[in-house]
N, C-alpha and C positions, 0 to 999 in steps of 0.2 A: 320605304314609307316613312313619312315624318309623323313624328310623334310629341306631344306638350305637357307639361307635369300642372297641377292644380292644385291651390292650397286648401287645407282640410280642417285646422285651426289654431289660434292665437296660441303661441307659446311667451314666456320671456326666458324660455334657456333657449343656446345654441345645438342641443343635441337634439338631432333630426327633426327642426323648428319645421313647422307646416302653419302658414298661417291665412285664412280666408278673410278673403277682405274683397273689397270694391275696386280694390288697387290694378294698376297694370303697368306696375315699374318696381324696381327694385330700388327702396332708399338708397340715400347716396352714404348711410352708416348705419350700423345695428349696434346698440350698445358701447357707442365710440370709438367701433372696429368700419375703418372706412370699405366700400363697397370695392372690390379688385378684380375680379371678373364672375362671367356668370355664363348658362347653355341658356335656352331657349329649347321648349319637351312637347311634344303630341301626349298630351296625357299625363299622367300622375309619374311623380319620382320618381316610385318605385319601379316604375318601368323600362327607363332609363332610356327612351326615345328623342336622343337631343337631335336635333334638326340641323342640317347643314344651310349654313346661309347661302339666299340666292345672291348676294351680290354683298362685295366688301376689296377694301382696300385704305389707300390714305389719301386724305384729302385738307390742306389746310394745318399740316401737320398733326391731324388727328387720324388714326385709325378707326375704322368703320366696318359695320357689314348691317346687311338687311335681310328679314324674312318676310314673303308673301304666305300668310299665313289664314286668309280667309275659309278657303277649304277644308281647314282642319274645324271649325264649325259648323261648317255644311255638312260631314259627316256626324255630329253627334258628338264630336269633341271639344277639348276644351287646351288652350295652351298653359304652361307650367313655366313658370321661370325661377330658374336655379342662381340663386344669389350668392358669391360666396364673399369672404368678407376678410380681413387681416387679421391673422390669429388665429381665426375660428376652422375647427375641426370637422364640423358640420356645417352647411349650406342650408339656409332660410329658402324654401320654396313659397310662392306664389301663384297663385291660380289665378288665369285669368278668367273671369265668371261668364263678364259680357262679351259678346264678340267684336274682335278686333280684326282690322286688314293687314297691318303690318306691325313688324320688332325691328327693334333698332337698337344698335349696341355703338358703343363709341368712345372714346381713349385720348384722350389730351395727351401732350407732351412733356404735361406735368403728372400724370399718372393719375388724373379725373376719370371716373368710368360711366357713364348711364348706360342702363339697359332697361328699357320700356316697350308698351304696344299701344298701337290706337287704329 
């Protein structure tokens, strides 16, 4: 079963940051700490339902993967994305509020990362 984490609200520290918003991407920095990777959750953190991508590899010398993620709002849920960040000890989640079809995560060859939904 895939699972999505949802943010619950604005912090400005790093320990176990939960932040609700409108948003459906992870900044590309938190506090001057660049974005370095991140899961994609059926549900809250705390749950710890990271979803396995359906589709990923490289492309363009970028690294990639995708979730089809629609169904996880047809059930009543909602996705979560787990940002983690350089330095930091804790992971900035993200709820995704509205519903979205897909996640997309992605890796330059300079060490660029986004991770979003739309």
């Amino acid at each position: 079963m895939k699972r999505i984490l949802s943010l619950t609200f604005l912090s400005l520290t790093l320990a176990a940051t939960h932040v609700q918003a409108v948003e459906s991407s992870c900044p590309s920095a938190w506090l001057g700490r660049p974005l370095v990777s991140g899961y994609v959750l059926d549900g809250p953190l705390q749950d710890n339902a990271i979803l396995e991508e359906d589709a990923g590899g490289t492309k363009n010398d970028r690294e990639f993967a995708t979730w089809q993620v629609a169904y996880v709002y047809d059930d009543g849920r909602q996705i979560t994305l787990e940002c983690r960040y350089r330095g930091a000890t804790e992971p900035i989640a993200i709820v995704v509020v509205e519903p979205v079809k897909t996640c997309s995560y992605s890796k330059s060859k300079t060490g660029a990362v986004e991770l979003g939904c739309q």
